[in-house]
MDAnalysis code that builds the backbone (N, CA, C; Angstrom):
import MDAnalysis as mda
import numpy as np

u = mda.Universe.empty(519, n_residues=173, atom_resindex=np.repeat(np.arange(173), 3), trajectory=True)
u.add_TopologyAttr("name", ["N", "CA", "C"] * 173)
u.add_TopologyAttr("resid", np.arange(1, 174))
u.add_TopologyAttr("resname", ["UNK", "UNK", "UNK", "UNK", "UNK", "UNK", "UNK", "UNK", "UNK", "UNK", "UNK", "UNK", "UNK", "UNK", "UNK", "UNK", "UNK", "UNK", "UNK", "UNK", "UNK", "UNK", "UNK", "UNK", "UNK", "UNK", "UNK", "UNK", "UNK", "UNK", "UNK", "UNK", "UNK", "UNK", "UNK", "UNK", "UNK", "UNK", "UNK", "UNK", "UNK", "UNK", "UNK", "UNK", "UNK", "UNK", "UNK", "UNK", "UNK", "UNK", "UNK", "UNK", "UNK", "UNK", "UNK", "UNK", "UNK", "UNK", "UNK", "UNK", "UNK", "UNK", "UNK", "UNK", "UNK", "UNK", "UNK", "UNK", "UNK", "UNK", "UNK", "UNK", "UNK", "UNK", "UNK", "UNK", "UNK", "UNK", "UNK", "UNK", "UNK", "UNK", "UNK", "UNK", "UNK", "UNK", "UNK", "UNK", "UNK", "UNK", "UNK", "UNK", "UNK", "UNK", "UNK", "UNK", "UNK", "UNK", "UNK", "UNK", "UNK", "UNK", "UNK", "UNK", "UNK", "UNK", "UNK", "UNK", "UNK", "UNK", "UNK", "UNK", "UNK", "UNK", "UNK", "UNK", "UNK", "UNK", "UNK", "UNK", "UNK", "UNK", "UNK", "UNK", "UNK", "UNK", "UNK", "UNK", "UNK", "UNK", "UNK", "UNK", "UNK", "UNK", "UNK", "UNK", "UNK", "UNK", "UNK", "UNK", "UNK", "UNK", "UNK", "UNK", "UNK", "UNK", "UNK", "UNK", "UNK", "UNK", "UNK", "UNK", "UNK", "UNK", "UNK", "UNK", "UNK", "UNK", "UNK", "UNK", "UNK", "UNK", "UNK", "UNK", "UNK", "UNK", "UNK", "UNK", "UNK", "UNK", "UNK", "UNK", "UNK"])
u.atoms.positions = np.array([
    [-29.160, -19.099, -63.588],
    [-29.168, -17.673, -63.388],
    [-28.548, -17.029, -64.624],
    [-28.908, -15.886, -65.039],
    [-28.430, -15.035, -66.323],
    [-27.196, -14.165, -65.743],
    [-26.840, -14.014, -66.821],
    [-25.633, -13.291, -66.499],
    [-26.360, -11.891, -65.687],
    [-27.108, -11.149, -66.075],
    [-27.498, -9.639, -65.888],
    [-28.021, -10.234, -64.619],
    [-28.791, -11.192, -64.381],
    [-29.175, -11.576, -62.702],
    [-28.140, -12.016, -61.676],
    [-27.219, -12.669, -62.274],
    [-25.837, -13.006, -61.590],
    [-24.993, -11.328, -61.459],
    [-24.862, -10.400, -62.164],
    [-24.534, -9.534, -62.110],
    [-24.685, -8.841, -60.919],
    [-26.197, -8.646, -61.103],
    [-26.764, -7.510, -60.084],
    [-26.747, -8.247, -58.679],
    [-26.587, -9.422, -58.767],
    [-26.918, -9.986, -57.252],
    [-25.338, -9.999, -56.234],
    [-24.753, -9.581, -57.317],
    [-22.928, -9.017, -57.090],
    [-23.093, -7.903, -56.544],
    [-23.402, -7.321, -57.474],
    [-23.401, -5.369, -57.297],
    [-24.391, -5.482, -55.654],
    [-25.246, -6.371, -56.010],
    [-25.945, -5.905, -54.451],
    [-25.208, -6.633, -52.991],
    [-24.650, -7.517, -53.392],
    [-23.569, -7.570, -52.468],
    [-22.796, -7.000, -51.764],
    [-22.197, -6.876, -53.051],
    [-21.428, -5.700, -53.218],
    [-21.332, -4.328, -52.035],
    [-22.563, -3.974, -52.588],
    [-23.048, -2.445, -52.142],
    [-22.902, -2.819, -50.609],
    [-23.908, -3.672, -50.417],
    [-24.374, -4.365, -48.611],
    [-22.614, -4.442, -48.050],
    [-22.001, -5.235, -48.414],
    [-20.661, -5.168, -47.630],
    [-19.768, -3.701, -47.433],
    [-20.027, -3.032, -48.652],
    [-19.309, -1.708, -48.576],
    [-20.054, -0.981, -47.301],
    [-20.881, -0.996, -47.485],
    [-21.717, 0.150, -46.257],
    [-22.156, -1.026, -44.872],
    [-22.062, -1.855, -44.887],
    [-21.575, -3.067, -43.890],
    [-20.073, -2.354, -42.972],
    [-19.342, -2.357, -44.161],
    [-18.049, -1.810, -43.485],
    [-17.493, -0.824, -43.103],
    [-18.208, 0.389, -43.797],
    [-18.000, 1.606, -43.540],
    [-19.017, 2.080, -42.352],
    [-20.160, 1.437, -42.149],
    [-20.944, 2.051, -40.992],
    [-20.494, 1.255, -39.783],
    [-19.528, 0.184, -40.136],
    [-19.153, -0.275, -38.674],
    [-17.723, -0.249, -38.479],
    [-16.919, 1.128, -39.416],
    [-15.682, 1.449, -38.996],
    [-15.787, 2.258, -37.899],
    [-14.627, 1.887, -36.505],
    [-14.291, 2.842, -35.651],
    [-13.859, 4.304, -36.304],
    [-13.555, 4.194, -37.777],
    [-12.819, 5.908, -38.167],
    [-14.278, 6.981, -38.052],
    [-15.307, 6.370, -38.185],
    [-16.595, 7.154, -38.275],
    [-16.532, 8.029, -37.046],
    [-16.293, 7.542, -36.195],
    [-16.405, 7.891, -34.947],
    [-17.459, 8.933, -34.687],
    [-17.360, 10.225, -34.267],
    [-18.545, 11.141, -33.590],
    [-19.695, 10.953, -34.921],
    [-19.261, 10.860, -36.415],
    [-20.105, 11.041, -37.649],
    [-20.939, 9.855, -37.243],
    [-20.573, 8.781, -36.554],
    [-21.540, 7.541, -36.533],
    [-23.029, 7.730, -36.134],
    [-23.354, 9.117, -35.461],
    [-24.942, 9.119, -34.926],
    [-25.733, 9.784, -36.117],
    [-25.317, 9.781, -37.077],
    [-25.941, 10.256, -37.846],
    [-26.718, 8.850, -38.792],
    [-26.330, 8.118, -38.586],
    [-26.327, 6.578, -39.182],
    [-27.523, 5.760, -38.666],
    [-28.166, 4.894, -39.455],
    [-29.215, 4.314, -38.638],
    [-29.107, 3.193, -37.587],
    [-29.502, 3.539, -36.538],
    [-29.408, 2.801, -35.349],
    [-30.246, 1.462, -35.191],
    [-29.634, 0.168, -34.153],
    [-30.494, -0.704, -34.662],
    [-31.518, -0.503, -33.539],
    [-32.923, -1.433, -33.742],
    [-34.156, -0.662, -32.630],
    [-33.444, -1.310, -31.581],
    [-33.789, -0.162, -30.318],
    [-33.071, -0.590, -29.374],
    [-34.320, -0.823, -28.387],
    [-33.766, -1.738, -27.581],
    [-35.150, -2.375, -26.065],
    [-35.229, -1.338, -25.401],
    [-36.513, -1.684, -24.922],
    [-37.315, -0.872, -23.641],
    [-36.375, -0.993, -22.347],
    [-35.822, 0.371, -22.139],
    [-34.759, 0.795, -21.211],
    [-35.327, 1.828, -20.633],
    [-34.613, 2.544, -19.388],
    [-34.413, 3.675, -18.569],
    [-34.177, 5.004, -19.601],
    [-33.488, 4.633, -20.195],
    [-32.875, 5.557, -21.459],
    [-33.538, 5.596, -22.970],
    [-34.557, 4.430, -23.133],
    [-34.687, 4.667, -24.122],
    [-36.309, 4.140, -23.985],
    [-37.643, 4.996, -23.447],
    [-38.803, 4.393, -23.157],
    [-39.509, 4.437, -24.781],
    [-39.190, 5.070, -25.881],
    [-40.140, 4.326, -27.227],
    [-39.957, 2.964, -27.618],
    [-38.838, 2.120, -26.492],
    [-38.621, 0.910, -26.780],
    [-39.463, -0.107, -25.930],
    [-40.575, 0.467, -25.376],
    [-41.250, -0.180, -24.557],
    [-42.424, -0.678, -25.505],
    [-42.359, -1.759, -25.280],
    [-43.835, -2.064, -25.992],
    [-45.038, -2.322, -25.245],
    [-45.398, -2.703, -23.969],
    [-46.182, -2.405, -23.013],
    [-46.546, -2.180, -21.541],
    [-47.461, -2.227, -20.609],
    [-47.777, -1.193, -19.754],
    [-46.609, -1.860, -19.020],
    [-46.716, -3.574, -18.488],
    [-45.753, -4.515, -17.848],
    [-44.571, -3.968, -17.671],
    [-43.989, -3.554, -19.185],
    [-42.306, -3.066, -19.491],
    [-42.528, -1.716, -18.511],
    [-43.451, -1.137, -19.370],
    [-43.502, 0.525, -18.488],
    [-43.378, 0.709, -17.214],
    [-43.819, -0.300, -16.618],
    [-43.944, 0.007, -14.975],
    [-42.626, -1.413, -14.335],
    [-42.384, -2.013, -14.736],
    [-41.203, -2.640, -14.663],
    [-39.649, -1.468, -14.197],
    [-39.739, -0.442, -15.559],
    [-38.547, 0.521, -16.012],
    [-38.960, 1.355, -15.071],
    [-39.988, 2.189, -15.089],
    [-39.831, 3.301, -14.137],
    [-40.181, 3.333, -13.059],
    [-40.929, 1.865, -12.389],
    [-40.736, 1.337, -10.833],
    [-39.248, 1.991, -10.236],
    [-38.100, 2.337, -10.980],
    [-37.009, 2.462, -10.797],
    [-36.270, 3.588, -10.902],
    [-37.519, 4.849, -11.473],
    [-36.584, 5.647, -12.639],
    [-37.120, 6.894, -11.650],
    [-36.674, 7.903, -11.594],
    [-36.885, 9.450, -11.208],
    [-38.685, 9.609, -11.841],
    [-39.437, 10.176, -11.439],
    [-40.872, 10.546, -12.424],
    [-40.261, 11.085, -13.356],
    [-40.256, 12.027, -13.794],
    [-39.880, 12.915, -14.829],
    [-38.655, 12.629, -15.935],
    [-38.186, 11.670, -15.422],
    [-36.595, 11.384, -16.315],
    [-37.274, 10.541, -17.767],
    [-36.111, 11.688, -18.448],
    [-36.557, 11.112, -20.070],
    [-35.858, 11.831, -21.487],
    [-35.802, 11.734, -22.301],
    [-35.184, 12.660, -23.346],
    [-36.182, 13.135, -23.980],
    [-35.955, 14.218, -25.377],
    [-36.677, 14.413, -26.266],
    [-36.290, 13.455, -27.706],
    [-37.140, 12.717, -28.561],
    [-37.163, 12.366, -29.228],
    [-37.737, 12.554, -30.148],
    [-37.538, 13.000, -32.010],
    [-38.855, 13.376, -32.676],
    [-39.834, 14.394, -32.293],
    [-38.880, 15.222, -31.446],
    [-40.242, 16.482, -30.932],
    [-41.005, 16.243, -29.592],
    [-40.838, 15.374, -28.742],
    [-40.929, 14.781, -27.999],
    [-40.454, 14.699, -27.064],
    [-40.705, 14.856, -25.634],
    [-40.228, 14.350, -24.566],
    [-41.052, 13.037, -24.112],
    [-39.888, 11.785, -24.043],
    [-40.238, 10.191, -23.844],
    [-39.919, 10.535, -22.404],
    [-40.700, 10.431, -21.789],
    [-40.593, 10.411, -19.986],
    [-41.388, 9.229, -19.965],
    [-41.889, 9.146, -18.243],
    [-42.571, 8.163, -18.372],
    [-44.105, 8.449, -18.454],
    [-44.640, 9.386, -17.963],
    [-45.389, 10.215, -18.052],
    [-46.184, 9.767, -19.672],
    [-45.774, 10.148, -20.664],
    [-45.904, 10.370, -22.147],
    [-46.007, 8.737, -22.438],
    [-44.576, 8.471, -21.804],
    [-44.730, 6.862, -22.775],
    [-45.948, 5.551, -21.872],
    [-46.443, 6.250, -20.497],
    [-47.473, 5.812, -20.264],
    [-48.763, 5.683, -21.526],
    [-48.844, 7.306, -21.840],
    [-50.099, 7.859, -21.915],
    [-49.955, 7.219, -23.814],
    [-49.253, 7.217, -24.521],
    [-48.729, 6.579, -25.755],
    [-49.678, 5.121, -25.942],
    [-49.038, 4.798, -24.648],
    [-49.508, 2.724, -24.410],
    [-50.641, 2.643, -24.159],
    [-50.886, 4.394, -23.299],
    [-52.844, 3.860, -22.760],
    [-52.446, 3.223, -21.070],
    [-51.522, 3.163, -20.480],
    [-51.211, 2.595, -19.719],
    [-51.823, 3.439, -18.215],
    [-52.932, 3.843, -18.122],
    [-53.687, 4.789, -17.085],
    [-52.869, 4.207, -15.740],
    [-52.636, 2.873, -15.740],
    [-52.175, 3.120, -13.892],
    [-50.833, 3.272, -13.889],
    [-50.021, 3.012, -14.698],
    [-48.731, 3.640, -15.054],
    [-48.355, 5.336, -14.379],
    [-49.318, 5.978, -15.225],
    [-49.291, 6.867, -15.530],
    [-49.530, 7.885, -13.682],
    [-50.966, 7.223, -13.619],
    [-50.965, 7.118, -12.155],
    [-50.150, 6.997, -10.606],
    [-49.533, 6.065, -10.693],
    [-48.247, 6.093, -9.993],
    [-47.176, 6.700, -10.393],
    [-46.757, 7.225, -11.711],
    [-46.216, 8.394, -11.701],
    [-46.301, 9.314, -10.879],
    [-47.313, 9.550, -11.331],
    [-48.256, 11.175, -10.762],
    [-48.168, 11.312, -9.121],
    [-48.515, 9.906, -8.550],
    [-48.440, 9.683, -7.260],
    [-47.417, 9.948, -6.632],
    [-46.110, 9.380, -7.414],
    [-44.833, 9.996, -7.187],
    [-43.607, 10.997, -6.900],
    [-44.920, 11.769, -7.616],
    [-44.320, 13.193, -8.160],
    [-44.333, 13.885, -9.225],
    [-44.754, 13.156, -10.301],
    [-44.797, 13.200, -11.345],
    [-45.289, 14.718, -12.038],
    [-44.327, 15.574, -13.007],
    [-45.261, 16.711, -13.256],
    [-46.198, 16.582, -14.307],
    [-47.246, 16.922, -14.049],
    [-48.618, 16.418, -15.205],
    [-48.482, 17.136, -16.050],
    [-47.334, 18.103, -15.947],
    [-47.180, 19.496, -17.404],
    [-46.166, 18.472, -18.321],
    [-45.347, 17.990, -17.889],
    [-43.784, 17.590, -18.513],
    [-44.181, 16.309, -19.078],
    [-43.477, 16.367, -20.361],
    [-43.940, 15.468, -21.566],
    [-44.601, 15.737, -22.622],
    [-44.316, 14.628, -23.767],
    [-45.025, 14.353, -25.162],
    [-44.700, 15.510, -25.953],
    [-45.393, 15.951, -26.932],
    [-44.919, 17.136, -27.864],
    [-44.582, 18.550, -27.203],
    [-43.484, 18.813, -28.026],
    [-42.854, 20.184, -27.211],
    [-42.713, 20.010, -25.898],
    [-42.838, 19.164, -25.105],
    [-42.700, 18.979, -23.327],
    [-43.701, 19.214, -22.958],
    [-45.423, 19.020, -23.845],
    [-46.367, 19.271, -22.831],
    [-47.295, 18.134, -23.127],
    [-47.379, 17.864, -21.849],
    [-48.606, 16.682, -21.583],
    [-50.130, 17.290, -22.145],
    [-50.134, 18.431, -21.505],
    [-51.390, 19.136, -22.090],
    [-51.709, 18.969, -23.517],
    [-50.747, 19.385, -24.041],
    [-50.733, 19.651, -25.869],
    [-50.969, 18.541, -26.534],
    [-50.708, 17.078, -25.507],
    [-50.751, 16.056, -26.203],
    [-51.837, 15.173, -26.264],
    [-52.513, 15.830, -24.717],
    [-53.619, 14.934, -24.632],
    [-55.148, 15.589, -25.693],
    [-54.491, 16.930, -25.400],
    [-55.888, 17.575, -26.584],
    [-55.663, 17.161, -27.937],
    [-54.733, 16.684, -28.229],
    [-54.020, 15.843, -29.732],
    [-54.664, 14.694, -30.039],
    [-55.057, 13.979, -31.297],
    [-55.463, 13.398, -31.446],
    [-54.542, 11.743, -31.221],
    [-53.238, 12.137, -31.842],
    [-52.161, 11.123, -32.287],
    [-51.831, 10.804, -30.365],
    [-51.776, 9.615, -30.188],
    [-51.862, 8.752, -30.987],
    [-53.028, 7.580, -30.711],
    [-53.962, 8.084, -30.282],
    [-55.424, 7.189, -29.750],
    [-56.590, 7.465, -30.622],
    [-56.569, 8.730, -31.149],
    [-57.860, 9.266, -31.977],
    [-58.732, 8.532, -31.433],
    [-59.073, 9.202, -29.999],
    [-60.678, 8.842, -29.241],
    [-60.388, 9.677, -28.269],
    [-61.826, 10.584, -28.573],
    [-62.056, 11.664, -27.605],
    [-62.228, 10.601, -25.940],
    [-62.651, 9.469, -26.057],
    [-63.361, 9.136, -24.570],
    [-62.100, 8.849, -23.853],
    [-60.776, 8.103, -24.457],
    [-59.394, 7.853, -24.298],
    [-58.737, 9.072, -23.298],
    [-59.138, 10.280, -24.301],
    [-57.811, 11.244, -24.210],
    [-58.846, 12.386, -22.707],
    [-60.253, 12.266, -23.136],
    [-60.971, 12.575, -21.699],
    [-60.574, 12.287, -20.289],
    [-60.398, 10.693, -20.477],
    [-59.694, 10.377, -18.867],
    [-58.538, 10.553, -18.538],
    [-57.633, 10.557, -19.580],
    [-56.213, 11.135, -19.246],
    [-55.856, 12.337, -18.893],
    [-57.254, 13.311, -19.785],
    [-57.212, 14.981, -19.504],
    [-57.689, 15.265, -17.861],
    [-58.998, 14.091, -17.174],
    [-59.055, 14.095, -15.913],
    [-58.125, 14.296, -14.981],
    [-57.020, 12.964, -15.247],
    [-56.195, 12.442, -14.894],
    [-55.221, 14.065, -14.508],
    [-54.791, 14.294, -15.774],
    [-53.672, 15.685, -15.433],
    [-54.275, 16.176, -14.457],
    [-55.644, 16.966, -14.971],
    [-56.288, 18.184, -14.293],
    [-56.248, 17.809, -12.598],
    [-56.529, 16.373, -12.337],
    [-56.789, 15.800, -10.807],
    [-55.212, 16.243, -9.853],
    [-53.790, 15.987, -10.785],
    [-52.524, 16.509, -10.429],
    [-52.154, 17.263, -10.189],
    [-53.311, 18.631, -10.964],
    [-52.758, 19.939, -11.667],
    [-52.041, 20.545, -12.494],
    [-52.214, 19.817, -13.535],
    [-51.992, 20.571, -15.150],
    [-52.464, 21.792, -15.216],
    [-51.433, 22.547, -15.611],
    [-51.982, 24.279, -16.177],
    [-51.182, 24.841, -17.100],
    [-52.039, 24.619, -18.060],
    [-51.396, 25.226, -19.514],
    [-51.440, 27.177, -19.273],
    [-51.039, 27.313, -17.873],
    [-50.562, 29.014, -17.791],
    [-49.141, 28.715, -17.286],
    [-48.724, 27.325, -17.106],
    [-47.061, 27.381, -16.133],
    [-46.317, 27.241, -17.982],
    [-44.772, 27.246, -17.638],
    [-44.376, 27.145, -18.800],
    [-44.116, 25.945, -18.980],
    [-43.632, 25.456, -20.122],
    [-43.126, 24.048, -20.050],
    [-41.710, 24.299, -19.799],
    [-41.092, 22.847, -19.099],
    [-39.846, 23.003, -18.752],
    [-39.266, 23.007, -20.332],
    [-38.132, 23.521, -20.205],
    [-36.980, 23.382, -21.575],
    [-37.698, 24.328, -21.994],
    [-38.504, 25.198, -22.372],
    [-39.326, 25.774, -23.207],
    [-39.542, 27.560, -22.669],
    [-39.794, 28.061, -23.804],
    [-39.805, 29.493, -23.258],
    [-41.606, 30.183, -23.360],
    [-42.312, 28.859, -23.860],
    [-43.965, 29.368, -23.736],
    [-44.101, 28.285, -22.952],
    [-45.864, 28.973, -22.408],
    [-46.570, 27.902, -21.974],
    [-47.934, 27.122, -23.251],
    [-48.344, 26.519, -22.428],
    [-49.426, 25.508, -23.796],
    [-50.119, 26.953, -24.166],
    [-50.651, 27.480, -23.356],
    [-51.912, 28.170, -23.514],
    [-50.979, 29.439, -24.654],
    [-49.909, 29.846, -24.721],
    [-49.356, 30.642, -25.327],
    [-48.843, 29.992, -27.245],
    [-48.806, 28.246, -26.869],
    [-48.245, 27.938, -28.077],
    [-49.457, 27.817, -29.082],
    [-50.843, 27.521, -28.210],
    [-52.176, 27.514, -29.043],
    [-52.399, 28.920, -29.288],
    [-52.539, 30.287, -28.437],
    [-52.574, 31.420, -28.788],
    [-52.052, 32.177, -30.302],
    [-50.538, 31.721, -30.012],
    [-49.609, 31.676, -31.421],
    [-49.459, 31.339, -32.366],
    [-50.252, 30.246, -32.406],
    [-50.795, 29.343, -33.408],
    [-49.341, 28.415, -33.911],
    [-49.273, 27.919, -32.515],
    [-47.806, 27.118, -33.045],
    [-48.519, 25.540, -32.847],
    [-49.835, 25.774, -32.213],
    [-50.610, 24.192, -31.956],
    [-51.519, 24.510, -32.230],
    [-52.725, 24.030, -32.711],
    [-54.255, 23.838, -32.972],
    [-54.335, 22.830, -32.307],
    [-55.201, 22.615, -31.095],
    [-55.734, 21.167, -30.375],
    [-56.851, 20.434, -31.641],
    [-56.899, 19.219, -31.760],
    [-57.757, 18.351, -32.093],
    [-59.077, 18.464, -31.574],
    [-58.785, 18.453, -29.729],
    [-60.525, 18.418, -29.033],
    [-60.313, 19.571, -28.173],
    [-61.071, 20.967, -29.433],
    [-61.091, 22.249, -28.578],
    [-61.650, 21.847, -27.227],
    [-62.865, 20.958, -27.126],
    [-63.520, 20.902, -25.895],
    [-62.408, 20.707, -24.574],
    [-61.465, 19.591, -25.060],
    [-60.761, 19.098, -23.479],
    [-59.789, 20.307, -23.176],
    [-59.260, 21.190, -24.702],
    [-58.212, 21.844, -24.132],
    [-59.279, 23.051, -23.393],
    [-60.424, 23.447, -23.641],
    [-61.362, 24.497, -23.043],
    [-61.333, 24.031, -21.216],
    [-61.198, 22.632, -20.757],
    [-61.774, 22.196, -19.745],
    [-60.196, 22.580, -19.005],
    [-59.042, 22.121, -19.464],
    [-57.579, 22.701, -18.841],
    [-57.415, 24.391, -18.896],
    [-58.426, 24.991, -19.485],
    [-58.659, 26.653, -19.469],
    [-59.153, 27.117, -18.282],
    [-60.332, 26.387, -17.890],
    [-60.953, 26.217, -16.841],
    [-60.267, 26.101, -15.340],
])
């Protein structure tokens, strides 16, 4: 090894132990959430850690319908992190449950998300899921919870453009 390669493989040591130690001092304390977290498992508390339908309906076999945080713009309910996986009977027994077909995914609306392309980009996908709401009663005229518009007001405003004018035309309906 060269000196300048022996060097740097110090310095990078180096560096790794310093911030090794400083991101796992107790003095950080409340500053620590600002820090990167390690990925955490598919929990009650934390459904983007689910990786499929099995986990999904495992966790919220257990969970309130509607219980979930916002994440990234996002409300992770179960609802959303069904419809994410593609997980239609998930999603289903939600609904069966109680489930509100408004609550979830971007800004808190299921609506907004299914006329969205992200994250299936397939109109035939996001069709049966748009069934799916409408069969519950989705209505982009209620507001979203947490929220001071409804869908039909955030597309008006131009705070959303849907992907498939058609499906959001059919929740107009």
């Amino acid at each position: 090894m060269t000196g300048a390669s022996h060097s740097r493989t110090g310095i990078a040591a180096s560096v790794f132990l310093s911030l090794f130690l400083i991101y796992s001092s107790p003095a950080l304390g409340e500053h620590s959430r600002w820090l990167p977290t390690p990925r955490e498992e598919c929990s009650s508390e934390y459904l983007q850690g689910c990786k499929s339908c099995k986990q999904l309906s495992q966790i919220l076999s257990r969970n309130e319908p509607d219980n979930g945080d916002y994440y990234h713009g996002a409300q992770w309910n179960g609802l959303y992190a069904a419809y994410v996986h593609n997980c239609f009977e998930v999603a289903n027994s939600l609904l069966k449950r109680g489930a509100n077909p408004n609550w979830g995914g971007w800004q808190g609306s299921m609506i907004l998300s299914i006329v969205d392309k992200w994250p299936h980009d397939n109109r035939k996908t996001n069709q049966k899921w748009a069934a799916l709401l409408l069969k519950y009663g989705a209505d982009p005229k209620k507001l979203v919870p947490d929220q001071e518009k409804t869908p039909e007001m955030m597309v008006k405003d131009g705070d959303f453009e849907p992907d498939y004018p058609d499906l959001w035309k059919n929740f107009l309906n």
